[in-house]
C-alpha positions as MATLAB code, in Angstrom:
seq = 'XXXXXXXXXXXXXXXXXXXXXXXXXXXXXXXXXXXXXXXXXXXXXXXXXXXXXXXXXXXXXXXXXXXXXXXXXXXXXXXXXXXXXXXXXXXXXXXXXX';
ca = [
       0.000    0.000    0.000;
       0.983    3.584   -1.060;
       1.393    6.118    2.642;
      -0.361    8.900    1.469;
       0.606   12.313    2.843;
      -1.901   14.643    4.220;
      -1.956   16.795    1.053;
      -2.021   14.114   -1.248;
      -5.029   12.955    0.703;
      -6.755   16.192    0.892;
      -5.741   16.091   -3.293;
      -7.677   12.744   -3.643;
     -10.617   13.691   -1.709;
     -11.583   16.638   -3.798;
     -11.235   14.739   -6.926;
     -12.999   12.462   -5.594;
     -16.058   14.734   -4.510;
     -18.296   14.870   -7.409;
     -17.484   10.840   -8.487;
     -20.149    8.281   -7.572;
     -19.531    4.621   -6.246;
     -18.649    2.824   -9.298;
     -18.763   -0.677   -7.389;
     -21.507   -1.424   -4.978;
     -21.101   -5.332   -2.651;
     -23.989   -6.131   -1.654;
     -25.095   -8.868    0.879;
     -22.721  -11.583   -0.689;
     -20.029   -9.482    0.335;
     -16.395   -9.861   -1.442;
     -16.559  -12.553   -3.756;
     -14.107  -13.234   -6.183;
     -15.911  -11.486   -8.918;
     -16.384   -8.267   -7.122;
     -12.321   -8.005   -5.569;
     -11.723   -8.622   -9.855;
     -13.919   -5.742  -10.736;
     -12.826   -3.631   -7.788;
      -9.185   -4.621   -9.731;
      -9.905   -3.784  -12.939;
     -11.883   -0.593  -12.370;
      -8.142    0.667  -10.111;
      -6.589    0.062  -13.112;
      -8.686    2.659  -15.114;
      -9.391    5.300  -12.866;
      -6.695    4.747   -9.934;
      -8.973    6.416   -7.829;
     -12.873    5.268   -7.384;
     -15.563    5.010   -4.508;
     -17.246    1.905   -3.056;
     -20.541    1.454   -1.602;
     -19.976   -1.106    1.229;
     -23.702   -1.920    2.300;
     -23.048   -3.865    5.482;
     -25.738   -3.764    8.323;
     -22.782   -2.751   11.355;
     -19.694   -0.756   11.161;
     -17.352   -3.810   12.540;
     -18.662   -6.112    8.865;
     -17.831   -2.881    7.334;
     -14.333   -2.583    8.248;
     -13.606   -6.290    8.042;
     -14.726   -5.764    4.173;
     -12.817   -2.844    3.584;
      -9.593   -3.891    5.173;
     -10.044   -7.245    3.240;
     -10.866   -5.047   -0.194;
      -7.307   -3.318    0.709;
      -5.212   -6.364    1.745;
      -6.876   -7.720   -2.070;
      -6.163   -4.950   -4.367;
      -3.662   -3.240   -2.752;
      -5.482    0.074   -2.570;
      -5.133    2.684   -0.145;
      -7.928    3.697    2.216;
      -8.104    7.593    1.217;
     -11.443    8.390    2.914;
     -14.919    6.387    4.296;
     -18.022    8.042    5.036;
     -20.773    6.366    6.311;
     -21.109    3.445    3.772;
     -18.911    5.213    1.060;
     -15.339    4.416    0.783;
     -12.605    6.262   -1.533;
      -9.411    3.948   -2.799;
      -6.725    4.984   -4.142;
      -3.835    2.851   -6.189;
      -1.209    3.907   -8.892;
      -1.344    2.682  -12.079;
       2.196    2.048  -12.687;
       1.701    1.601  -16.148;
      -0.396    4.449  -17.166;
      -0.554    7.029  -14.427;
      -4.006    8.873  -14.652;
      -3.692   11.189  -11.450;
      -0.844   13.551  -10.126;
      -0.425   13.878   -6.584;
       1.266   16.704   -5.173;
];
């Protein structure tokens, strides 16, 4: 995982503002299909939001440190049931951080 600094963070967040979850996981949780979609949509857009709809905050977390841990994203921001990841394409870099 990439350590963000605080104004890279603050960077990502407002770029990240106006986007809408692109992924939502449901009640089967993190399957296999979802971490692959969750993988390929970091690849295109390095930076996306996830709608984690999980009845209690402790699921929540478990699902969003697993989604990490999978993808090797970094946690930028989560509010309420929205989550903000962040991971450079290596390949193709899409976003400058500061």
């Amino acid at each position: 995982m990439l350590a963000l600094t605080n104004p890279q963070k603050r960077h990502l967040k407002a770029l990240a503002h106006h986007r809408r979850p692109v992924v939502i996981i449901g009640d089967s949780g993190v399957t296999p299909a979802v971490t692959h979609e969750i993988l390929l949509t970091l690849d295109h857009h390095e930076l996306i939001k996830i709608r984690v709809n999980a009845e209690d905050r402790e699921t929540r977390e478990r699902m969003i440190a697993k989604i990490c841990a999978a993808t090797d994203a970094t946690l930028v921001q989560r509010i309420g049931h929205i989550v903000t990841l962040f991971r450079r394409n290596h390949e193709m870099p899409r976003i400058e951080l500061p």
